[in-house]
Each structure stands twice: as structure tokens, then as C-alpha cells.
C-alpha positions, 0 to 999 in steps of 0.5 A, a space after each residue: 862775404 859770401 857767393 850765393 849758389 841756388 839761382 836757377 832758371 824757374 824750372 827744376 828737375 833735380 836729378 837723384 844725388 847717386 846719379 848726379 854723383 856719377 857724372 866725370 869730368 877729367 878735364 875740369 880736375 887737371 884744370 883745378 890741379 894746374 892752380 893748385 897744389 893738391 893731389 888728384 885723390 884731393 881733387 876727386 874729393 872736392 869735385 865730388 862735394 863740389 857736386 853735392 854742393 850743386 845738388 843741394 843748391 838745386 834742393 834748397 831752390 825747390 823749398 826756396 831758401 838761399 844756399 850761401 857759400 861762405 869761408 869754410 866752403 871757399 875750396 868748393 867754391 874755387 873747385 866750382 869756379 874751374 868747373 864753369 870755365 868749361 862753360 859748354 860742359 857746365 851747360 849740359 851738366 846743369 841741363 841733365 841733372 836740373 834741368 835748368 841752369 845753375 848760375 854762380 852769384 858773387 856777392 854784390 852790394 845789391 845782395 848787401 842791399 837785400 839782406 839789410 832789408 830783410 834783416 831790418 824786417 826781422 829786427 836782427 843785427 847782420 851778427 844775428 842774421 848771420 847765425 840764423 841763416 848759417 843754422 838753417 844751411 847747416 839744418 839743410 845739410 844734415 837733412 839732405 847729405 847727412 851729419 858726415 857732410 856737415 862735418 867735412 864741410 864745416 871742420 873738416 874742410 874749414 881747416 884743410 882749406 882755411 884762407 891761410 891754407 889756400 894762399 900757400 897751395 895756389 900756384 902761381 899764374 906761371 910755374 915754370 918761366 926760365 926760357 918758356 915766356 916770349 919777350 912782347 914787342 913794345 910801342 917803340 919797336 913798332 912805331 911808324 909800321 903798318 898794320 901788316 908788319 905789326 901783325 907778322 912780328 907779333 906772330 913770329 914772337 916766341 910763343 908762351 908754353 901751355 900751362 895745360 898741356 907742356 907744349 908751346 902751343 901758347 893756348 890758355 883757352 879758348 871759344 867755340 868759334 870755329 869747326 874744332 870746338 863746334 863741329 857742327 857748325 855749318 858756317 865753318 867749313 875747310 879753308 
């Protein structure tokens, strides 16, 4: 199965790939070095044909044809999934350089649904319309990044990052646990207690330490709900 990827809003301004290509974001990297064991110079590297990969998503939808991200992208795809976790940065990426959102589509079986319509239109086995797709995305490929990229993409990273590859170098949900995991309450523990005691045990619990930053600020994410994520939000002032 594959992750579809050229859905935008009808209004599209896609932005030159030079300029597009300039755009950083730190943040996202170390986020992607956090779930998997890869070098920041690799990491760089997928960021960067991440962004092509959008940029010709954004391509293709202006000549109306249906970018797929299929095995041999699935590092793309991983690299693309930690970019949208911050969504408010991805939000004003896709604005500046498409001027529209760019959304991620997994693969549903109302996408299955569509594409045995159009298979059975054509007269096509799925083994047939597979093979004439994946040869017109190829054909966008070279036309717009050129015969290199049809080459990292498809030999290059297909190997690198294979399915075997990717489960060895993903870390696991919690790389350093010994003392660092608080122990949660069980239903036992709090039962016949209030509201107001259940909350301060919670509370003085030892906290997780952060994945993100070494510390045990016990974070993982969050949202812009209040003035240090979105300070300009008149309804959150000091308390």
C-alpha cells in the first residue's frame, strides 16, 4: 500500500525548488534523529529529498496526476510524518512555498475502492495498473528532479532504507529507561479517594524524562493552548 501526497487546497502557487530547498528547520531534524539511528549529515539528506518530494507533489497537482509514496519512498514518508508533528510550521511552509495546504493521505480502502474503478475502466489487472502508474511517477521524476533523483529514490534509498533497514535503525519508544520511568498509580492505590487527592498523587509521581530534551520535564508534545506557545493570544495573560 501506498501514502498519497499531492492533495492541496484548489489553490496553488508552487514556489521554485532553489527557494523552496532553502527553507531549515532544526527542530524537525532532531525530532527525526530522536526515532532513528541515522547521522545528522543523513538526516539533512532525507529532509532535503523530503522537500523535493513535496515540491513535486505540488507539481504534479497542477497537471493533475497522483503522486504516491510507495516502499522504496518510506524513509520520505517517515521524514515527512515528524515534519507535520509541528503542525504550525508545517502550516506555514506549505503557505509560503504553495500557497495552500499540502495534506498526507494514508492509503484507505476508499483510495482501493477508486482505484479498482479506474482500473476496471481501463481494462487493467491491479499488477498492470501498478506498473503504469509507478512509470508515469518515475517520468515526473526525471522531467522535474531530474535522472540522479530517479536514481536516489528508487536504488539508492530503496536499498538504504528498505523495510529490513528501517526496523533495525528505529529506536524504541524509550531509549534510556533504568531510573528515568516514574511508576503509575493503579486503580487500587486511589480507590475510595477524592478528586483532589488523586490529582496531587498524580502529580508528585516521578516524572518521565524528556525524550527531546535529557531533562525530566516529562514533555512530549504539546499544543498552542496557551501564551508560551501562542503569544499573541489575547485570552492568555499572566496568572
Amino acid at each position: 500500500m501506498s501514502n498519497t501526497a499531492n492533495k492541496l487546497d484548489p489553490i496553488i502557487n508552487t514556489s521554485t525548488l532553489e527557494h523552496l530547498l532553502s527553507y531549515q528547520n532544526s527542530d524537525v531534524l532532531h525530532k527525526f534523529l530522536d526515532e532513528w539511528d541515522i547521522s545528522l549529515f543523513e538526516a539533512k539528506d532525507i529532509f532535503d529529498e523530503t522537500k523535493k518530494f513535496l515540491w513535486l507533489a505540488g507539481k504534479c497537482k497542477e497537471e493533475c496526476f497522483h503522486l504516491e509514496i510507495s516502499e522504496s519512498l518510506l524513509i520520505i514518508d517517515k521524514m515527512w510524518h515528524a515534519f507535520i508533528l509541528f503542525t504550525e510550521e508545517y502550516g506555514e511552509f506549505c503557505e509560503t512555498y504553495f500557497g495552500a495546504m499540502l495534506h498526507h493521505l494514508p492509503f484507505s480502502k476508499e483510495n482501493l475502492k477508486n482505484q479498482l474503478i479506474e482500473m476496471n475502466k481501463k481494462g487493467l489487472d491491479q499488477d498492470q495498473a501498478k506498473a503504469e502508474h509507478m512509470q508515469r511517477q518515475l517520468e515526473y521524476v526525471h522531467q522535474y528532479l531530474g535522472f540522479d533523483t530517479v536514481k536516489k529514490w528508487y536504488i539508492e534509498y530503496a536499498n538504504r532504507y528498505s523495510p529490513q533497514e528501517l526496523n533495525r535503525i528505529q529506536k524504541p519508544a524509550f531509549q534510556d529507561i533504568n531510573g528515568n520511568l516514574g511508576r503509575p498509580l493503579t486503580m487500587e492505590e486511589v480507590k475510595g479517594l477524592g478528586a483532589n487527592e488523586v490529582i496531587k498523587l498524580i502529580s508528585l509521581n516521578a516524572p518521565i524524562k524528556c525524550g527531546w530534551c535529557g531533562t525530566n520535564c516529562g514533555s512530549y508534545s504539546s499544543c498552542n493552548s496557551d501564551s508560551s506557545t501562542q503569544p499573541s493570544n489575547p485570552s492568555c495573560g499572566a496568572s
